[in-house]
C-alpha positions as MATLAB code, in Angstrom:
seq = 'XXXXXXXXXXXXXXXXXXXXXXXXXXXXXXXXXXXXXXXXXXXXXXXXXXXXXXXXXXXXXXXXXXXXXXXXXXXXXXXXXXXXXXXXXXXXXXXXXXXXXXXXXXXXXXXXXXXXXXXXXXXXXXXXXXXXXXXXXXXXXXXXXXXXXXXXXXXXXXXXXXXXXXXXXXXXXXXXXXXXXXXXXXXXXXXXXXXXXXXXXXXXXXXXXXXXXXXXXXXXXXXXXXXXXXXXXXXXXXXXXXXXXXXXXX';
ca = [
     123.018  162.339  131.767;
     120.036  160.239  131.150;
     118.700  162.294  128.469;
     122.537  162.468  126.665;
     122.260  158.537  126.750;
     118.434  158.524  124.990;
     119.991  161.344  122.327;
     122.866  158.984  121.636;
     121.016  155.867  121.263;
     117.990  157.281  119.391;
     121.062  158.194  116.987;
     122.212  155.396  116.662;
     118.979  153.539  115.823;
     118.489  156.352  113.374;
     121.508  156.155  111.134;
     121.139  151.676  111.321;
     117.560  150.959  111.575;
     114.373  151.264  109.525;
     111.339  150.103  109.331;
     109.257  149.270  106.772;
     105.853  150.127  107.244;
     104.174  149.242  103.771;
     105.123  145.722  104.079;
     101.823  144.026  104.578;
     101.276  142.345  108.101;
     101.281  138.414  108.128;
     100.767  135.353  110.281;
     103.859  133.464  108.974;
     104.154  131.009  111.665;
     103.782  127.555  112.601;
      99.751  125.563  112.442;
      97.269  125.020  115.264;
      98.083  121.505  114.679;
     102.048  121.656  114.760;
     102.106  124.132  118.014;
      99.662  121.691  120.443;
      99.124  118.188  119.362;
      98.647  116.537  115.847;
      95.013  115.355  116.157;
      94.142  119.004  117.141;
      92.240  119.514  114.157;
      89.566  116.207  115.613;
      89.401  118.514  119.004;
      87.973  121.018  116.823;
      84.721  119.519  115.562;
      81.570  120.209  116.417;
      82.725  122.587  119.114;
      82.108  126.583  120.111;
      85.543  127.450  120.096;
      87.007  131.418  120.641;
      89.991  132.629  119.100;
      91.732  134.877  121.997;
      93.295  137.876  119.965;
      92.376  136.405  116.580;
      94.933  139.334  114.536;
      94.460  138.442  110.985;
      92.048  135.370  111.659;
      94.198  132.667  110.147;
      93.545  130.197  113.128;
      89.394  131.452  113.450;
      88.940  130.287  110.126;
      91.061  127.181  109.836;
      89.210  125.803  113.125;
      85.763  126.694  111.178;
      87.144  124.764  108.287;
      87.915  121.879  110.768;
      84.148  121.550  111.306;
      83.338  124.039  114.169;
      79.756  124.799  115.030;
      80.848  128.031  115.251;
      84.560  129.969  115.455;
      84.758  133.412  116.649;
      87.793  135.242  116.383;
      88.129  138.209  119.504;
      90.476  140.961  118.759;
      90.578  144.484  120.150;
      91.583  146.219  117.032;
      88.418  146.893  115.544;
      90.186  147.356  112.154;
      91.400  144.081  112.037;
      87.409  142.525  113.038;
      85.788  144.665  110.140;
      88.765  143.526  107.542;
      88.420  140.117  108.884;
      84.272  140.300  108.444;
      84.922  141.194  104.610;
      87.672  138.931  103.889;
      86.287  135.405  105.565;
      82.665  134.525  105.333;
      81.561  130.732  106.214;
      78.604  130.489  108.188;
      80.314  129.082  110.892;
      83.099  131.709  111.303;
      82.993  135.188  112.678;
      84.465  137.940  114.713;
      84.263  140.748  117.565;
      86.176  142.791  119.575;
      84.194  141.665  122.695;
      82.381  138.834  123.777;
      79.083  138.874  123.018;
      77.169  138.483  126.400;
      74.639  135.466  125.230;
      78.001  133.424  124.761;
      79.033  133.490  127.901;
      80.349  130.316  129.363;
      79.466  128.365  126.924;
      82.624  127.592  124.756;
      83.929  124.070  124.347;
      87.251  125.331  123.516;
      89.599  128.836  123.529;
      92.656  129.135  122.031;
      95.551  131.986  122.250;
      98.398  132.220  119.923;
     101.486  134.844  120.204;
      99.137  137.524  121.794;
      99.314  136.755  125.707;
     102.798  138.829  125.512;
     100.663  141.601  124.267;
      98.115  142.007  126.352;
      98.016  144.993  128.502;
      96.059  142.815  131.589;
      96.891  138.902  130.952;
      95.192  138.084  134.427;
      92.354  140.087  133.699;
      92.378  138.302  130.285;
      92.309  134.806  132.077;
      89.229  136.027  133.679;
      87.748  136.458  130.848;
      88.455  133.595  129.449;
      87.159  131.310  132.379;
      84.361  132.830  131.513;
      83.890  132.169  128.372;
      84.333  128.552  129.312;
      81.618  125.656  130.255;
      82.648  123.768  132.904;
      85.380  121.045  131.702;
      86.054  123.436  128.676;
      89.924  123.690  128.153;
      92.441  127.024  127.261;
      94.902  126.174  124.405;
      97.261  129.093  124.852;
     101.025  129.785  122.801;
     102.946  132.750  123.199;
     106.417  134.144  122.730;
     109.089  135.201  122.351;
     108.446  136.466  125.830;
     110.422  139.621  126.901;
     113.865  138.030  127.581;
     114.176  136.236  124.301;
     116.739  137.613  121.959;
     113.906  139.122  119.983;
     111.139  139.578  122.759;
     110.741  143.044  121.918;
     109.186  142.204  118.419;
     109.892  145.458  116.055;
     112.211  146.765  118.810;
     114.718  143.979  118.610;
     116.629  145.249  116.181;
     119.478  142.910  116.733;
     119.638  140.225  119.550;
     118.480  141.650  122.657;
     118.486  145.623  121.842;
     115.175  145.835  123.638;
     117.494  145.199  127.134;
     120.063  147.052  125.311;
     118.806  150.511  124.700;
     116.218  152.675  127.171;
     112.126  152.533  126.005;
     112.787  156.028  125.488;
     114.941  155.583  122.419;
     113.591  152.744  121.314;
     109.870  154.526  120.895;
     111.355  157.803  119.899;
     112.990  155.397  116.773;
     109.782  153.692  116.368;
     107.845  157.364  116.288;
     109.862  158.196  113.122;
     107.680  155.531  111.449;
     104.519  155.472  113.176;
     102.628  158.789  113.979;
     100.145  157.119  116.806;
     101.435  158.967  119.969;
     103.030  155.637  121.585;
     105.223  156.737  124.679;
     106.136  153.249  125.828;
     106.044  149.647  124.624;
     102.426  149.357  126.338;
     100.888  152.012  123.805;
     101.948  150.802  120.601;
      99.658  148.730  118.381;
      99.096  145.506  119.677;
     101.037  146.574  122.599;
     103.728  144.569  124.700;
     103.550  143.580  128.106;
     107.600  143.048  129.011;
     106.514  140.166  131.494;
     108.874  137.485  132.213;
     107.931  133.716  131.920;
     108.134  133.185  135.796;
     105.497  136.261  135.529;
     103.152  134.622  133.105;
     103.814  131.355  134.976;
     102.876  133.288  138.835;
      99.509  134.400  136.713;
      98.372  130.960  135.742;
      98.823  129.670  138.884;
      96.914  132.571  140.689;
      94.034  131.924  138.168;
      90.897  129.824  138.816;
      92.386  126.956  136.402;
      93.832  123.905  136.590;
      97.047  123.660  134.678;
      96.815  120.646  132.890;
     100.146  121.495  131.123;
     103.394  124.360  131.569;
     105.931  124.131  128.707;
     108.387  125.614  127.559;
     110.223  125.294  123.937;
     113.714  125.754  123.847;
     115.193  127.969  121.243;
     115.018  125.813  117.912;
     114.639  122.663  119.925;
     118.552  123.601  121.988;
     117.817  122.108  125.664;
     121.940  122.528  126.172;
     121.060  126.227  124.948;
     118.486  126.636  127.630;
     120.397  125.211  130.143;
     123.374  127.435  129.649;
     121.126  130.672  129.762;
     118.503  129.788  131.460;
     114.614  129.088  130.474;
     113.833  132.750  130.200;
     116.862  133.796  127.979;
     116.499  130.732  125.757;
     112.366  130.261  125.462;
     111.216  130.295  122.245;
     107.443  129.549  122.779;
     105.539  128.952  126.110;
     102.592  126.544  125.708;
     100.116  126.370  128.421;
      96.940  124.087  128.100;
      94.387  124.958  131.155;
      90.763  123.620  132.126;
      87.813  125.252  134.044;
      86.664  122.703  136.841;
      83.841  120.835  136.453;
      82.800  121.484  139.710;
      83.721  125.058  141.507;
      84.756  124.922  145.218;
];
C-alpha cells in the first residue's frame, strides 16, 4: 500500500512539476541591515566577524565593505568557497569551509542567515559557534521558512505545504529526475534540510551555553491575526535569534 501511494504521488509530481536546474542560484532576499536592526552596518566596523554558511557570500562581503578588519564567510560546500575566492577579493574578506584553528574564539561578531534550517547538526553548530566567539561576542542568526511554513520544504514545496502533503519518498524520487547526486531524503540533498520545528530550534537555543538576548518570530508578511489563527509555526516567516557568549563562564 505504501509503495502504491509513493508510485501515485511521484506521478503526480511528474506530469505538474519541474525544475529548472540551469537557472543560476541567487541570494534574492532581504539586507543584513533590514533583517536585524538599521544601524547594523556601525556594528560591523572594525570587527572579526564570521559569516555562518556564507552560500554565495553576499553578506561576507557587504560586512567587509562596512569596514570589517576582517570577514570570513564559512560554508561547507567547497564549490561555493573556491567560486567565492575568485569572484570577491578585498583584503579584508575571505572564505573556508572550516574554521581555521588560530581564529578560535576570537570573533567580535557571527552572523547566520537562512542556513540554520539546513544544517544537518544545529546544536553541534551552536557549539561551534560559541567557539568562535570572545567572551561578550554576540550570534546574529535568521532563518526560515522553517519546516511548517507553507514553503518550508524549499524546492519541495511545490505548492503550499506539499512537503506535509506528499511522503519524502516521492518528493526525492521527483527531485532525482533533476539532480543525479544520490539524495535519499531531504537530509542528503545539497545544502540539506533539517525538517525541525521552531519549538525545536527554540529547545536548542535554550540548551546551548548562550544567553538569549532576543527570540522572534516574523509573522507571515507582517499578518499577527494570520499567526494567531494558525499558530506561530504554521504562520512564521523568519525566526530571528540574537545570542551572546558570557563574559564570565560559570
Amino acid at each position: 500500500m505504501t509503495n502504491m501511494i509513493n508510485d501515485l504521488q511521484f506521478a503526480y509530481l511528474k506530469k505538474k512539476y519541474h525544475i529548472d536546474t540551469s537557472a543560476p542560484a541567487s541570494e534574492n532576499r532581504l539586507t543584513l541591515d533590514k533583517i536585524f536592526v538599521d544601524d547594523f552596518p556601525s556594528k560591523i566596523k572594525d570587527k572579526f566577524v564570521v559569516d555562518f554558511g556564507c552560500g554565495l557570500g553576499g553578506d561576507t562581503e557587504a560586512m567587509a565593505q562596512w569596514g570589517a578588519k576582517l570577514s570570513l564567510g564559512l560554508e561547507i560546500r567547497p564549490e561555493l568557497v573556491a567560486d567565492n575566492l575568485e569572484r570577491i577579493q578585498l583584503p579584508n574578506c575571505t572564505f573556508a569551509t572550516t574554521l581555521p584553528e588560530n581564529l578560535q574564539s576570537q570573533a567580535d561578531l557571527i552572523i547566520s542567515i537562512d542556513a540554520f534550517e539546513h544544517f544537518d547538526q544545529p546544536a553541534e553548530m551552536l557549539k561551534i559557534m560559541y567557539n568562535c566567539l570572545r567572551p561578550g561576542g554576540e550570534a546574529y542568526i535568521s532563518f526560515g521558512p522553517t519546516w511548517y511554513h507553507p514553503h518550508g520544504g524549499h524546492a519541495f514545496s511545490v505548492f503550499p505545504w506539499s512537503h506535509l502533503l506528499f511522503t519524502e519518498k516521492a518528493l526525492i524520487r521527483w527531485r532525482n529526475q533533476f539532480y543525479h547526486d544520490g539524495a535519499t531524503k531531504f537530509n542528503e540533498v545539497a545544502g540539506g534540510l533539517n525538517q525541525l520545528s521552531i519549538a525545536d530550534f527554540e529547545k536548542i537555543f535554550n540548551e546551548s551555553p548562550f544567553e538569549i538576548i532576543e527570540l522572534n518570530c516574523k509573522p507571515i508578511k507582517g499578518k499577527k491575526w494570520l499567526q494567531k489563527l494558525l499558530g506561530r509555526e504554521f504562520a512564521t516567516s523568519m525566526v530571528l535569534v540574537r545570542l551572546r557568549k558570557p563574559l564570565a563562564i560559570h
